[in-house]
C-alpha positions as CSV (number, residue, x, y, z in Angstrom):
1,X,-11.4,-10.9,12.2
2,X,-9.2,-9.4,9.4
3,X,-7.6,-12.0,6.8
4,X,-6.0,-10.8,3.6
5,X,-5.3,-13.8,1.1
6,X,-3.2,-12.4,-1.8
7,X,-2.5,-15.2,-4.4
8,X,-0.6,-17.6,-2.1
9,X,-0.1,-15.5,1.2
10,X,-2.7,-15.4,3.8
11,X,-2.2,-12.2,6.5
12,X,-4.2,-12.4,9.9
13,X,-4.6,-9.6,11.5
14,X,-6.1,-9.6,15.2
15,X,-6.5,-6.9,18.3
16,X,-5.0,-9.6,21.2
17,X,-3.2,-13.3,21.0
18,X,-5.9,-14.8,22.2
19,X,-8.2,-14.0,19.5
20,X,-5.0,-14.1,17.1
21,X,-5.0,-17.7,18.5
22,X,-9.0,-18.3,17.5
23,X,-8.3,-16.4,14.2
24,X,-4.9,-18.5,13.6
25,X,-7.2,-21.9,14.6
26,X,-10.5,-20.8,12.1
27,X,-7.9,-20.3,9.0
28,X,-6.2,-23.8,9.3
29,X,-9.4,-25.2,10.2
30,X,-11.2,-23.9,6.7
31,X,-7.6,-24.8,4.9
32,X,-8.3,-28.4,5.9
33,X,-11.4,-28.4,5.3
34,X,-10.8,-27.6,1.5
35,X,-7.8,-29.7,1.8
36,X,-5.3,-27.0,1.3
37,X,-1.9,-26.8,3.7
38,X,0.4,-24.2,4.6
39,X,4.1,-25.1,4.5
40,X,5.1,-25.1,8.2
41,X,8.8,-23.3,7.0
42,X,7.4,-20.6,5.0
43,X,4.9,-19.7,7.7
44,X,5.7,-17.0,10.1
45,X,3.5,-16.6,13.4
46,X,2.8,-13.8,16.4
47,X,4.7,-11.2,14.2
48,X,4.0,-7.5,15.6
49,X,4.9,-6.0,12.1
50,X,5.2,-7.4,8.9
51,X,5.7,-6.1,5.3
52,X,2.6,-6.6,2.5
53,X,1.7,-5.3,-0.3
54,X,4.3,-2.3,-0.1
55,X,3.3,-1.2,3.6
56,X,4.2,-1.8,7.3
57,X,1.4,-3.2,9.3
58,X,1.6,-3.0,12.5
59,X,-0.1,-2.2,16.3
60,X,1.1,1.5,15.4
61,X,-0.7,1.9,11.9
62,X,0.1,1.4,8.7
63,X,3.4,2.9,6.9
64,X,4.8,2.6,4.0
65,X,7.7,0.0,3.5
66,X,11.0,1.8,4.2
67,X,12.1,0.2,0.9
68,X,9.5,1.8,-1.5
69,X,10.5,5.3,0.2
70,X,13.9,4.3,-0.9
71,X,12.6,3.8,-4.5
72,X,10.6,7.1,-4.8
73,X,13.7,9.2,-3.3
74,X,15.9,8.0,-5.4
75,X,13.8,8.5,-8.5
76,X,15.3,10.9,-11.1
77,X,14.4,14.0,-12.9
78,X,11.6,12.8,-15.2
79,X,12.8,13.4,-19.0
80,X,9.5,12.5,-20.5
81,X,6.1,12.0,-20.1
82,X,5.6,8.3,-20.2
83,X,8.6,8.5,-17.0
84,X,6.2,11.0,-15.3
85,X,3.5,8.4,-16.0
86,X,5.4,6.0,-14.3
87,X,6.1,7.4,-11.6
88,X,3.0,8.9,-10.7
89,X,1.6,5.1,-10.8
90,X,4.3,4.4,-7.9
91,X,3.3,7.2,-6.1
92,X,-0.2,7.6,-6.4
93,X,-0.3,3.8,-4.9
94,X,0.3,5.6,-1.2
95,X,-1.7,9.0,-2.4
96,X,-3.0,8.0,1.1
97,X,-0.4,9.5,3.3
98,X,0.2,12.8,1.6
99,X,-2.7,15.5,2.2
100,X,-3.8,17.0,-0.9
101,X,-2.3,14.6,-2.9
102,X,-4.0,15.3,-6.1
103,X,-3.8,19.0,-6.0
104,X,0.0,18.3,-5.9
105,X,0.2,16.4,-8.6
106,X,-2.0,17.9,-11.4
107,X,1.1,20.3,-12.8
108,X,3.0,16.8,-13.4
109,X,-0.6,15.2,-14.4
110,X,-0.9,17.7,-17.0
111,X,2.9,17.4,-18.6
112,X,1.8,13.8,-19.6
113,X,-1.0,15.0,-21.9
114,X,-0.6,14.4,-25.6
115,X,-1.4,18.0,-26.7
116,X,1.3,19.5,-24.3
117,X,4.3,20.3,-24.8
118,X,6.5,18.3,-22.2
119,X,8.6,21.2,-20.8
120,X,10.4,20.3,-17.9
121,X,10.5,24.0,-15.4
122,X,11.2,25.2,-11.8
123,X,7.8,24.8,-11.1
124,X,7.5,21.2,-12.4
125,X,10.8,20.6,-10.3
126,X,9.7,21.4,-7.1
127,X,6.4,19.8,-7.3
128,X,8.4,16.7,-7.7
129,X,11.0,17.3,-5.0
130,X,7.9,18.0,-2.2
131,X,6.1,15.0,-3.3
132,X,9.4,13.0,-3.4
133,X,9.8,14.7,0.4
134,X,6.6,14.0,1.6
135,X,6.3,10.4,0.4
136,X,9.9,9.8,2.0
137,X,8.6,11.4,5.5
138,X,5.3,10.2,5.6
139,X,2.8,10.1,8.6
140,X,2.1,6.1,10.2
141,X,-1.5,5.9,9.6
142,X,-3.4,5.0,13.1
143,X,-5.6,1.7,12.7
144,X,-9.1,2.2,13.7
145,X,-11.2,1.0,16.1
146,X,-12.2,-3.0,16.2
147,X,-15.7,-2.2,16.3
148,X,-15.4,-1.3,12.2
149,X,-14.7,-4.1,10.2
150,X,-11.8,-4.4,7.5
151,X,-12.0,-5.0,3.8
152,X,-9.2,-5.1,1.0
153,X,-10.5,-5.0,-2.4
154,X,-7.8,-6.6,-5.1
155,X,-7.5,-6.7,-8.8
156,X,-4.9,-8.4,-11.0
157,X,-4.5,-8.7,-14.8
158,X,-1.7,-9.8,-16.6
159,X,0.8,-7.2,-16.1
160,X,0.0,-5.9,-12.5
161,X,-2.2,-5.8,-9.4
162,X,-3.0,-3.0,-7.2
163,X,-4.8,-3.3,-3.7
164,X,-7.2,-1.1,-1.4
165,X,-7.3,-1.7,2.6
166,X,-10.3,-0.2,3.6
167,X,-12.5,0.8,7.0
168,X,-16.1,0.1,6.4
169,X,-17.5,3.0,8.6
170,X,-21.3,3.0,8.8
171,X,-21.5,0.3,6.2
């Protein structure tokens, strides 16, 4: 069984509706238990894709959400290094679907260094367009096999969170 509880939302994710039905049953059971209820109207059931933390899920795979592609495409030039800073955190959240992703990157990585110069060239600009293009044409990423269980690691301060779904393959 796959559950993801982020703050206040609880995702089940399940290979058939019957055992979506057992899954569905043991959550509610362990929320009554601890005396905690879900509110029937904010609850959504037997979805076969749904939008969290930034991604599709869905019996296809896992893609990112059509509106963070929106976000990255329409991201400008970057005019300094903190805005290259920036936007490497947004992109560097779904390093996952571009190959090579941090051999890409390291020109960019580099203009945000005190000690250099920030120099905006050719070379800087097509980096940027290709990762911009590859983020906005990325690959759905196949789920794998039930046999492997599921595990999303979370942090949170003040200021942010960030999130890694993981396949725990030989343990």
């Amino acid at each position: 069984m796959l559950v993801i509880v982020l703050i206040v939302d609880i995702l089940i994710c399940s290979w058939s509706e019957d055992e979506y039905v057992e899954h569905l049953i043991t959550v509610l059971q362990i929320l009554n238990d601890r005396e905690l209820y879900a509110k029937f109207s904010k609850c959504e059931f037997w979805l076969r894709s749904v939008a969290f933390l930034g991604h599709i899920f869905s019996g296809e795979g896992i893609q990112i959400d059509p509106k963070k592609s929106e976000a990255v495409k329409s991201w400008t030039r970057p005019l300094s290094p903190s805005y290259i800073q920036s936007f490497l955190g947004l992109v560097s959240y779904y390093r996952i679907f571009v190959e090579g992703f941090y051999f890409i990157v390291l020109a960019l990585m580099a203009l945000t260094q005190k000690k250099v110069k920030f120099l905006w060239s050719e070379a800087y600009e097509k980096t940027f367009r290709d990762l911009k293009d590859k983020l906005t044409s990325a690959p759905i990423l196949t789920l794998s096999e039930e046999s492997y269980d599921f595990v999303v690691f979370c942090d949170a301060s003040l200021i942010g969170f960030g999130c890694v779904f993981c396949n725990m393959v030989n343990s």
